[in-house]
KEPATI-921774 format. One record per residue (C-alpha): x, y, z; residue in one letter; residue number from 1. Coordinates in nm, 2 decimals, padded with zeros to 4 digits, m for minus. Layout:
domi u:X	v:Y	w:Z	r:a	k:NUM
...
END
This chain:
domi u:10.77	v:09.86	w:15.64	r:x	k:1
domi u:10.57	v:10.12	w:15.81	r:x	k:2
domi u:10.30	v:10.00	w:16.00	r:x	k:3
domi u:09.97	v:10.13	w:15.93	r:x	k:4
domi u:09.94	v:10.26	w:16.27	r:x	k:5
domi u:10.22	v:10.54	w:16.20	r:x	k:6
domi u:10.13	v:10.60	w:15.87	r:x	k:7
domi u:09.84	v:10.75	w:16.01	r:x	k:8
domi u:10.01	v:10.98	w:16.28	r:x	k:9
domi u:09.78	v:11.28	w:16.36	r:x	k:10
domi u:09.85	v:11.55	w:16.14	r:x	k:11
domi u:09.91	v:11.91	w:16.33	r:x	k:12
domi u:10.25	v:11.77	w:16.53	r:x	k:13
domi u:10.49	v:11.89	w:16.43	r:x	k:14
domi u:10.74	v:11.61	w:16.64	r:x	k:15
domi u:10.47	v:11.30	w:16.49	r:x	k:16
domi u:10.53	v:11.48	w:16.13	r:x	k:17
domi u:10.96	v:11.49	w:16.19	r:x	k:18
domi u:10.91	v:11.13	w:16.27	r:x	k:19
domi u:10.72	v:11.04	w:15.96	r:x	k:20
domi u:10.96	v:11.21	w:15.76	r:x	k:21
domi u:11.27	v:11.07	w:15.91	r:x	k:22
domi u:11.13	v:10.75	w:15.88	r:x	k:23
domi u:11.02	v:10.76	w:15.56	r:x	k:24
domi u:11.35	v:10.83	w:15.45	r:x	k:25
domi u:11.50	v:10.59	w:15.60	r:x	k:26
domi u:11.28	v:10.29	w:15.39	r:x	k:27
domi u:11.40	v:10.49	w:15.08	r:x	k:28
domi u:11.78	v:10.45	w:15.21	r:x	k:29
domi u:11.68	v:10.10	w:15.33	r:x	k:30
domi u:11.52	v:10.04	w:14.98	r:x	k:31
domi u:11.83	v:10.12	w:14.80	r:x	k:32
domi u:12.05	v:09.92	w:15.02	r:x	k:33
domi u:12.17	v:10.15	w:15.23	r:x	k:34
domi u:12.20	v:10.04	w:15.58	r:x	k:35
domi u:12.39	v:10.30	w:15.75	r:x	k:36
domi u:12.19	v:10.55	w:15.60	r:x	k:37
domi u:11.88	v:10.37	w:15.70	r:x	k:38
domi u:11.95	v:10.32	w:16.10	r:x	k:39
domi u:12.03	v:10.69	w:16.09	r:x	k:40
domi u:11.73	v:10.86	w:15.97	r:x	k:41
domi u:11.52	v:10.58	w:16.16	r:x	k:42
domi u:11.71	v:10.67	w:16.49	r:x	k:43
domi u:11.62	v:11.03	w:16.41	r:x	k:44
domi u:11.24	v:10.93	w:16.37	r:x	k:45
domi u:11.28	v:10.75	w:16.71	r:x	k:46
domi u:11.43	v:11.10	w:16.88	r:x	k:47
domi u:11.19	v:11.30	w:16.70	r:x	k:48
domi u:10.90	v:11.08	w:16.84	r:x	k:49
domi u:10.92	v:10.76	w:16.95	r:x	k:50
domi u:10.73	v:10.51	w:16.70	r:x	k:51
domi u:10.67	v:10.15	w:16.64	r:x	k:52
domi u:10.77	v:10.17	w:16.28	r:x	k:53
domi u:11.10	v:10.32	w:16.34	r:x	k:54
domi u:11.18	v:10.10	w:16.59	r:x	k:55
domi u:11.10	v:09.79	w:16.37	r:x	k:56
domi u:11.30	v:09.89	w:16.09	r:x	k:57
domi u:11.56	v:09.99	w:16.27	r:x	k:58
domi u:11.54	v:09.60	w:16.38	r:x	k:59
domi u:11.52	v:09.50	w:16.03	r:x	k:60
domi u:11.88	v:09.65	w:15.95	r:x	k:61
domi u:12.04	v:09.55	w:16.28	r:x	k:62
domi u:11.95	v:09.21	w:16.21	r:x	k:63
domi u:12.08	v:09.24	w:15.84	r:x	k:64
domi u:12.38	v:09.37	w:15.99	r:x	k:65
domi u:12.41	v:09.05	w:16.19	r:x	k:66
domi u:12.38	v:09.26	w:16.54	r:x	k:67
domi u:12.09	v:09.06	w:16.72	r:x	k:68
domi u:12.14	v:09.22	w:17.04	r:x	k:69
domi u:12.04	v:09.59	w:16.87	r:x	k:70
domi u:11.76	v:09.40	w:16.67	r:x	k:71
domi u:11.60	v:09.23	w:16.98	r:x	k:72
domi u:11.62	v:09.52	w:17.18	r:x	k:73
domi u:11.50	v:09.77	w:16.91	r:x	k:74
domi u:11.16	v:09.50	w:16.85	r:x	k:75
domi u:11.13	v:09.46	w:17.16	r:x	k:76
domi u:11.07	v:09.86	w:17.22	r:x	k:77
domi u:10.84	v:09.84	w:16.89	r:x	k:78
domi u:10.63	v:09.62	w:17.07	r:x	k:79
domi u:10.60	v:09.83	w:17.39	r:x	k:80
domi u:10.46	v:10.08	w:17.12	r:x	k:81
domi u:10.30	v:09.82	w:16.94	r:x	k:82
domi u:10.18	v:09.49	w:17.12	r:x	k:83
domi u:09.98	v:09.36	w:16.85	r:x	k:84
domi u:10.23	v:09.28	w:16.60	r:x	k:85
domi u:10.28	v:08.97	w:16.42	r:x	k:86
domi u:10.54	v:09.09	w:16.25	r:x	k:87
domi u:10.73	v:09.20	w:16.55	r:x	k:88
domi u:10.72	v:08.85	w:16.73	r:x	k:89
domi u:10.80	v:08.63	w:16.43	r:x	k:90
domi u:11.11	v:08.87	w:16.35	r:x	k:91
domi u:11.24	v:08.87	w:16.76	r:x	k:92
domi u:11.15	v:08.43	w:16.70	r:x	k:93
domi u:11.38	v:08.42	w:16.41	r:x	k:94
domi u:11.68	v:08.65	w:16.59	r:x	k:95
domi u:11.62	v:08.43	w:16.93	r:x	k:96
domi u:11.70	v:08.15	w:16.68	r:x	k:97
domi u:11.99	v:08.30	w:16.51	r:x	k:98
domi u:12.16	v:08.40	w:16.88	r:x	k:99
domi u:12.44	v:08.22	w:17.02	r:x	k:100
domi u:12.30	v:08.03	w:17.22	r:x	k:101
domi u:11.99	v:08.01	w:17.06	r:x	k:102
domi u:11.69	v:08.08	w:17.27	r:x	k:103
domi u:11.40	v:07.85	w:17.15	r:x	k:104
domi u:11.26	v:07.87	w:17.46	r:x	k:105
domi u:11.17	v:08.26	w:17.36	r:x	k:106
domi u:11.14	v:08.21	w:16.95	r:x	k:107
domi u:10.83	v:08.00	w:17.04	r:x	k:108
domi u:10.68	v:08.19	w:17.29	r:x	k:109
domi u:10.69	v:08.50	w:16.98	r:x	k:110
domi u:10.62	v:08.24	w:16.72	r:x	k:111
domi u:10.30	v:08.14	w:16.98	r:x	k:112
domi u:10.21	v:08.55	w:17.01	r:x	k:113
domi u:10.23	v:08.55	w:16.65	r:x	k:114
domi u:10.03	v:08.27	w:16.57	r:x	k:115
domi u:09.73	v:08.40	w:16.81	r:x	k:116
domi u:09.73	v:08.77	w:16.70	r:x	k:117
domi u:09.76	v:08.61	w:16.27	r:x	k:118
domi u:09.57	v:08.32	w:16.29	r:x	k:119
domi u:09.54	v:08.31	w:15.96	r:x	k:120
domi u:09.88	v:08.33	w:15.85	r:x	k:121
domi u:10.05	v:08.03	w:15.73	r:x	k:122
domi u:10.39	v:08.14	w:15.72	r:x	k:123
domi u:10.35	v:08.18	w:16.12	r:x	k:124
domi u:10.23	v:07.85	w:16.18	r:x	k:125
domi u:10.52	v:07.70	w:15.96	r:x	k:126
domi u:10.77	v:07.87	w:16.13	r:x	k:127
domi u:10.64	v:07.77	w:16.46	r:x	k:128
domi u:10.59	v:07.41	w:16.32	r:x	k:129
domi u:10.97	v:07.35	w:16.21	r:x	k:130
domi u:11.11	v:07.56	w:16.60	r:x	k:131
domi u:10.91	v:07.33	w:16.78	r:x	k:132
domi u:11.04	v:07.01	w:16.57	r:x	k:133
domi u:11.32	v:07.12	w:16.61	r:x	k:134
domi u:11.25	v:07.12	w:17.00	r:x	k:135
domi u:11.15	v:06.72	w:17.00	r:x	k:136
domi u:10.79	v:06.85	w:17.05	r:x	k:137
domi u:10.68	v:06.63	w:16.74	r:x	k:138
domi u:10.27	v:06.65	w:16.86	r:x	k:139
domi u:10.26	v:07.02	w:16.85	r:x	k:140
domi u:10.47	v:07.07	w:16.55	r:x	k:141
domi u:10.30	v:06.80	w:16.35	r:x	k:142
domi u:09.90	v:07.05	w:16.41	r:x	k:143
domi u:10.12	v:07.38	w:16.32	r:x	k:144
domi u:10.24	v:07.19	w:15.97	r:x	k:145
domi u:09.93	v:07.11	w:15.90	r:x	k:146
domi u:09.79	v:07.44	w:15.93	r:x	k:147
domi u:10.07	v:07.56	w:15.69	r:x	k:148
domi u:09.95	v:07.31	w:15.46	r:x	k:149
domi u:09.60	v:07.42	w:15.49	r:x	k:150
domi u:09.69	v:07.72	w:15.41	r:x	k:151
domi u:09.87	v:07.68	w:15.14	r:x	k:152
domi u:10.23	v:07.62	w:15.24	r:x	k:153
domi u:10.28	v:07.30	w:15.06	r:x	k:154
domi u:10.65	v:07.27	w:15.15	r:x	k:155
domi u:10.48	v:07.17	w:15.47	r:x	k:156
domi u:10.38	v:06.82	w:15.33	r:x	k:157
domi u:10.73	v:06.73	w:15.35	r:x	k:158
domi u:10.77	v:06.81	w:15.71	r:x	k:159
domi u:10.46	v:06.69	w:15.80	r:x	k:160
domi u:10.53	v:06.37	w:15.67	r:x	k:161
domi u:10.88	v:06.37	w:15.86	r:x	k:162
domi u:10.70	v:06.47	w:16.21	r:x	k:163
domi u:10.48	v:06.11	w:16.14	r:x	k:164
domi u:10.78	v:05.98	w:16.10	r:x	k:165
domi u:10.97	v:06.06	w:16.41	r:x	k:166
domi u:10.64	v:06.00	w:16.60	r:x	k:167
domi u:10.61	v:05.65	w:16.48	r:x	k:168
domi u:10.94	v:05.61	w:16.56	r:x	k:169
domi u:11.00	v:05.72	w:16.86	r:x	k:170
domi u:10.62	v:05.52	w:16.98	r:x	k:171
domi u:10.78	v:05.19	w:16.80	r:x	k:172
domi u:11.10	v:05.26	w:17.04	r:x	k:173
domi u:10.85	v:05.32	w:17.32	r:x	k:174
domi u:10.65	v:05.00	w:17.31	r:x	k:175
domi u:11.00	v:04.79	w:17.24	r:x	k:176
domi u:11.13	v:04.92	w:17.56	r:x	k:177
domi u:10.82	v:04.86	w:17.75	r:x	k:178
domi u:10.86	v:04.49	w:17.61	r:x	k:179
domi u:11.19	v:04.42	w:17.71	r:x	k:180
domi u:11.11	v:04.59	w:18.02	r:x	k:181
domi u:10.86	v:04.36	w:18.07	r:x	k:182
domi u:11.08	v:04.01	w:18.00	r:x	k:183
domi u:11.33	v:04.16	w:18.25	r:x	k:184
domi u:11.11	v:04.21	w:18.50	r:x	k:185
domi u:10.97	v:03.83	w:18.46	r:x	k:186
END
């Protein structure tokens, strides 16, 4: 859960060493379950010295505690630590999702971020594929399914067989209302 950046905090400070300490017992609380526990010793870590890691696990339990306000804020501070984090942006994505209302708008912005910084990674581009679907934006999620299924995701057949679909569909409906547009006009 760490990220690899603060797992390799400078050795000699003694506030950077706190921090790694606190935090790394707060993934043993967090590994066992224990929440409360958890956000404690990863708030320490943040007051000891403020770090990415701490900050995103601390997001990690607010958003398994069904707080998105505390998760969104507490990734968003790991990525003013940490800009360059995939992780980050697909997590904030899936809690912009999950918020009432739901903020698509901002999920595929991260989900775009994400996608850009981990070309490579599938899940990303799957994730992106079924907000933007779910957006009517059938084009763009249609080339983000199939880079799922190029890489491996092959649940991603499915929805890009269903993106064809709705395309087809919605170009059929297109061409009959330009037709019967065309006889009215007549």
């Amino acid at each position: 859960m760490a990220t690899e950046r603060d797992a390799n905090v400078s050795m000699g400070d003694p506030a950077e060493d706190e921090a790694q300490r606190f935090l790394n017992m707060g993934t043993k609380a967090l590994e066992v379950g224990d929440l409360e526990k958890a956000m404690g010793e990863y708030r320490n870590s943040i007051r000891a010295h403020e770090n990415a890691s701490a900050y995103y696990n601390l997001g990690v339990c607010q958003y398994q505690e069904r707080d998105l306000e505390g998760a969104i804020a507490s990734w968003n501070d790991a990525l003013r630590l940490a800009p360059e984090s995939p992780d980050v942006h697909t997590n904030l994505a899936s809690a912009y999702i999950m918020s009432m209302p739901s903020r698509a708008d901002l999920a595929v912005e991260h989900l775009r971020t994400a996608a850009a910084q981990s070309p490579g990674d599938p899940e990303i581009h799957f994730n992106l594929g079924a907000v933007l679907e779910a957006c009517e934006m059938l084009e763009e999620a249609l080339v983000e399914y199939q880079r799922a299924v190029e890489g491996g995701i092959d649940r991603a057949k499915e929805n890009v067989r269903n993106c064809m679909a709705k395309l087809m569909t919605a170009k059929l409906a297109v061409e009959k209302h330009e037709k019967e547009g065309g006889k009215n006009d007549a």
